[in-house]
N, C-alpha and C positions, 0 to 999 in steps of 0.2 A: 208195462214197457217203459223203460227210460229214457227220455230222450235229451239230447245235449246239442248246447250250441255250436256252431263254429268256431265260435272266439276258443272253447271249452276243449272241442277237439284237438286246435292246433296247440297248448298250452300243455295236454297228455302229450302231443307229439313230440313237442319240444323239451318235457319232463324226459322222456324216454333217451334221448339226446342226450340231455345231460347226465342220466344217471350210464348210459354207454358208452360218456366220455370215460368214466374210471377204469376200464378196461380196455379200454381202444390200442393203449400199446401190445397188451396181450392178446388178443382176439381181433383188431379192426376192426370196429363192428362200430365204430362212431362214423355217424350219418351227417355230411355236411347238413348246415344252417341254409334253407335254399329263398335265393332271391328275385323278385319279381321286378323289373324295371319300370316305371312308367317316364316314359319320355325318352329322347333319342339326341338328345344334344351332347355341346361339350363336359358339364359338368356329370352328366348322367356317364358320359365316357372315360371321366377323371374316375369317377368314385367305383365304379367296374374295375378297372385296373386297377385301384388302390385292394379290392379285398383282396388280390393275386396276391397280396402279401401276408395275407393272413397264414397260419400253417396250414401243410397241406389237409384237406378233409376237412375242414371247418367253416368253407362258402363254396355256396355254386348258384350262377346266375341262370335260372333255368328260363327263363320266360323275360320280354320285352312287347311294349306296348307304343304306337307313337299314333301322329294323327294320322301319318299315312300309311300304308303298307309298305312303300316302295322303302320309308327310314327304316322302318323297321328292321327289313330283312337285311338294309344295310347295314345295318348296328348289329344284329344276329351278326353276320358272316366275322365282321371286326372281331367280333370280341366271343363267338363261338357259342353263343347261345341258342339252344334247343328249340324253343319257338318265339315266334315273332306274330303280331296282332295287330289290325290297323283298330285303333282306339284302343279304351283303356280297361274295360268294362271286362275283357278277356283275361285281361291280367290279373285282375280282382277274381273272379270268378276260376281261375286256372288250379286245380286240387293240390297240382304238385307245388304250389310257392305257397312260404312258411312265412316271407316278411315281403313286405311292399317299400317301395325308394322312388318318391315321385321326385321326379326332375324334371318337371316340362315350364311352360310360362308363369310369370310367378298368379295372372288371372284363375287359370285352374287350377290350382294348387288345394282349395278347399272342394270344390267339384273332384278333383280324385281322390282326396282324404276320406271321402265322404264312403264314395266306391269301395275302399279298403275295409271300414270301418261295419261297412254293410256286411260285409263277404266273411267279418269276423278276422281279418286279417292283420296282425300288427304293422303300422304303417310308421316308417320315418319320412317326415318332406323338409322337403329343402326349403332354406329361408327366400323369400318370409311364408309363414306359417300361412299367413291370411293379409289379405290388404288392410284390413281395421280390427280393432280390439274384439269388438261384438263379434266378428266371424271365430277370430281364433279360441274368444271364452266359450262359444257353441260349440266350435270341434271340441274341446275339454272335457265339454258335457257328456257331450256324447261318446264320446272313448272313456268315460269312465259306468256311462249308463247303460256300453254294451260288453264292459269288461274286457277291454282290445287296448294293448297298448301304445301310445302315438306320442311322439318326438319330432321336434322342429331340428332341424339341421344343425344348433347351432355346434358344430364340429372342434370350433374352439375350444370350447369347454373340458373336451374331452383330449388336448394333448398333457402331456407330463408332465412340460412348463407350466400349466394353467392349474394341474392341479397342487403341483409342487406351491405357486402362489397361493391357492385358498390357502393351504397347509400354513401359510409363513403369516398370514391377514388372521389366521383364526388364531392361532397361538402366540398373537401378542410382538410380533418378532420388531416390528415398526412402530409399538404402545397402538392405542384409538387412532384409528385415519379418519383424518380431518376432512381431506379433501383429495379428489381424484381427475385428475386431466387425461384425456382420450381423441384421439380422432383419428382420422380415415380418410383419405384424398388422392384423386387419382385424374388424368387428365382422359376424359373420355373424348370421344369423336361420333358424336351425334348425327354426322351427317351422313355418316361412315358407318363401319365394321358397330357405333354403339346407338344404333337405333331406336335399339327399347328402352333407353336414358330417355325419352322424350315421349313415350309412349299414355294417353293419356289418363291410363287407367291403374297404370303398373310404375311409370316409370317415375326418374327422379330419384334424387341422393337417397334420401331418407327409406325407401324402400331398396334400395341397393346396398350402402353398406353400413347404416347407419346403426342396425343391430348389434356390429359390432360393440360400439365405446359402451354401447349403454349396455352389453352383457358384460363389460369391464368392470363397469361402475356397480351395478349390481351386485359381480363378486366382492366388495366391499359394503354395499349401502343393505345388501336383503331385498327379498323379491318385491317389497311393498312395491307401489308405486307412490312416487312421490308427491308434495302438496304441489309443490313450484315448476314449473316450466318455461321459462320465458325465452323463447327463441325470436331469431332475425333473421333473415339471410336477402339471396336473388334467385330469381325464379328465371324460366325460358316458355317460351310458347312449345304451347304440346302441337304432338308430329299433327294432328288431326285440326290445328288450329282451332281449336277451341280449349281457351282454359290453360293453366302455364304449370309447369310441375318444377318442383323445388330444386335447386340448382346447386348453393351452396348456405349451410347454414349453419352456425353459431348457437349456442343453447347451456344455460346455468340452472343445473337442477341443485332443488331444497328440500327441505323438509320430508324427507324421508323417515316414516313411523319406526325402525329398526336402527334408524341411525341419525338421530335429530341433529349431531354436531356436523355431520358431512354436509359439503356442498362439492358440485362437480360441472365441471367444463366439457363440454362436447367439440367438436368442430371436425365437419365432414364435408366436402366439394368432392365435383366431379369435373371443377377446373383447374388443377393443380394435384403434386406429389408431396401431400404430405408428411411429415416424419413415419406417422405409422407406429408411437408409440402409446405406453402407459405409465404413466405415475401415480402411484399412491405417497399421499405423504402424511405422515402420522408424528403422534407427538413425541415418537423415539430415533425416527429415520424414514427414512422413503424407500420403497420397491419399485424396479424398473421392471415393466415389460418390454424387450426392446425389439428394433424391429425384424419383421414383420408382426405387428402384435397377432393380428388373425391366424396367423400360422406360427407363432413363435415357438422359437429352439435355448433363448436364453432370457436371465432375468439377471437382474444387479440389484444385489440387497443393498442397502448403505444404513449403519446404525451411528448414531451421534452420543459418544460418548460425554462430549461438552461442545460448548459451540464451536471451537475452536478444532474438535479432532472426531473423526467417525473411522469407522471400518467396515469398510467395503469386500463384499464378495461378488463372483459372478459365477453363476451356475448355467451349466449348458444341456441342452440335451439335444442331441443331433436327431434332424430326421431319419424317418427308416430312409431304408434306399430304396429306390424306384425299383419295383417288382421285376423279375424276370420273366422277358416275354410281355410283359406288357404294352400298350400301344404306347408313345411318348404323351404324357400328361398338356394338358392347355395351359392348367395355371399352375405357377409355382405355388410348389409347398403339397400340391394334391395326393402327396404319399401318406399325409395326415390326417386322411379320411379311411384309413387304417384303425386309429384311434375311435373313431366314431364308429364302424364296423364293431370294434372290440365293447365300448360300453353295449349297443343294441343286443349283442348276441350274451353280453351276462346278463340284460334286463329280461331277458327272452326267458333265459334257463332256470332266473329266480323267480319269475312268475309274476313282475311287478307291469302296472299300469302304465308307468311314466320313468324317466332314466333320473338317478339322482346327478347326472351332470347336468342338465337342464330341465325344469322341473315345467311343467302346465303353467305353474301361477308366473314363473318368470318369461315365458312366451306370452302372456297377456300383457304385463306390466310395460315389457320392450313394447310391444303394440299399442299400448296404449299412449306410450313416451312416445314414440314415431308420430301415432295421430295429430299430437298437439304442436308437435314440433311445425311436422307438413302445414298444419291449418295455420299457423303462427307465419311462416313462411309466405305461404301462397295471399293469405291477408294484407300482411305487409308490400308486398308486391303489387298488390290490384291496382 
């Protein structure tokens, strides 16, 4: 007798999937991609309504998970989901869901990746992957040592602007970049609606949005992680009064093994709006990411023909439009988790471990740049 894993079943399931998509206009017979929620807040709510945009017959959110029953079934009724589960353990465990989408606190986030991973389930979570490097390099391990494939949210990666930019950094379009400026700022209200900014396990810039610049920076520098880190900032006392979580900070990375000539500027607060963009500048011209970089629709190439004269383009790409029938989105731009939908369900169908929009080694690397940054911070502050 043969026997086969989970990870093994759902992977012929998903085989069959794809090979049924070729016939689907003729026959119907293409069986949506089915989704397992874990968690019940607003992002888990944004990213539900974003696959309604997917074409029709290619997602269905069959199953939801939260810590309580009562979200649950709230979130079922919202968004018309078949079953509802208080914890998470149901959701993993659930026959009919093909892919897992933890969106709960960013503390459990490895506690249900883990559940996923068990159940044989390919799991996407939402950033951050893990609170430190060591957690996120073990989930890696282990999504490749149970042959289950697992992806950190980072959603960016995966619009047309972002990849349009690798496309223009890899083919020279800017000569070598030199050097890349990023950041990310936004005025929270900690006492308020942003409570878990101050949280003392989770909260703070650098696990909030700090993955951004440095999956910026990345796209130019290569997943290494770098030799240099030298970060600064201000810190706040955590909600639990004990211990301070990093508030706003400053950071110049170097020495990167895949790009010894780059150096890169960070800067990220959660007391202030800032620009929100990206520069790459290279020794032919600079590329703009402009804003929102997280969610961006447009880039500005600019090439220097001599110092005195360049030529500038601007390329756009508009977001989808907000799904119909959808619930109305929380954050701007969340029709972009369409994108991210769409890489998971090609990684699904080609049978690979990890998405090549965002790789395992570059979810360590960012984690590991967060760490140093947080401990540089929070040091400085003491």
């Amino acid at each position: 007798m043969v026997h086969s894993s989970p990870a093994l079943t759902i992977w012929c399931q998903l085989m069959l999937i794809s090979l049924s998509a070729g016939v689907a206009d003729r026959h119907e017979t293409h069986r949506p991609i089915r989704w397992g929620i874990m968690g019940s807040g607003m992002i888990a709510s944004d990213y539900v309504g974003a696959l309604q945009g997917l074409p029709a017959g290619e997602a269905e959110v069959v199953a939801v998970g939260a810590r309580s029953l009562g979200s649950a079934e709230a979130f079922a009724r919202e968004h018309s989901v078949a079953r509802a589960y208080e914890g998470y353990e149901a959701v993993a465990a659930d026959p009919e869901v093909d892919v897992i989408y933890v969106a709960t606190v960013a503390q459990a986030h490895v506690a249900c990746a883990r559940l996923a991973l068990a159940a044989g389930k390919p799991v996407l979570v939402e950033k951050p992957l893990a609170l430190c490097a060591s957690d996120a390099k073990a989930l890696a391990e282990e999504a490749r040592h149970r042959e289950v494939f697992l992806m950190e949210g980072m959603w960016t990666r995966c619009f047309p602007a972002l990849r349009r930019a690798q496309e223009l950094l890899r083919s020279g379009a800017i000569g070598e970049v030199t050097a890349v400026s990023a950041d990310f700022g936004w005025p929270a209200d900690p006492l308020g609606e942003h409570k878990r900014t101050l949280d003392p396990v989770s909260g703070g810039v650098c696990l909030d949005v700090a993955m951004y610049p440095i999956a910026h920076v990345l796209l130019a520098a290569g997943a290494a992680e770098p030799t240099n880190v030298v970060a600064a900032g201000t810190a706040k006392a955590a909600s639990n009064g004990e211990g301070r979580v990093d508030w706003t900070v400053g950071a110049a990375l170097s020495g990167f093994p895949r790009a010894p000539a780059l150096t890169a500027t960070i800067l990220c607060t959660l007391d202030g709006s800032t620009p929100e963009e990206v520069v790459f500048t290279g020794t032919k011209g600079t590329l703009r990411i402009e804003r929102p970089a997280h969610a961006p629709s447009r880039l500005r190439l600019s090439v220097a023909s001599c110092r005195e004269k360049t030529t500038e383009e601007q390329i756009d790409f508009p977001l989808p439009p907000a799904p119909e029938g959808a619930l109305p989105f929380n954050y701007p731009g969340s029709q972009g988790f369409l994108y991210e939908a769409e890489a998971v369900h090609a990684a699904l169908r080609a049978g690979r471990l990890q998405s090549d929009e965002w790789t395992h080694e570059e979810s360590i690397t960012t984690q590991a740049i967060i760490d140093r940054m947080r401990a540089a911070v929070i040091a400085g502050a003491a």
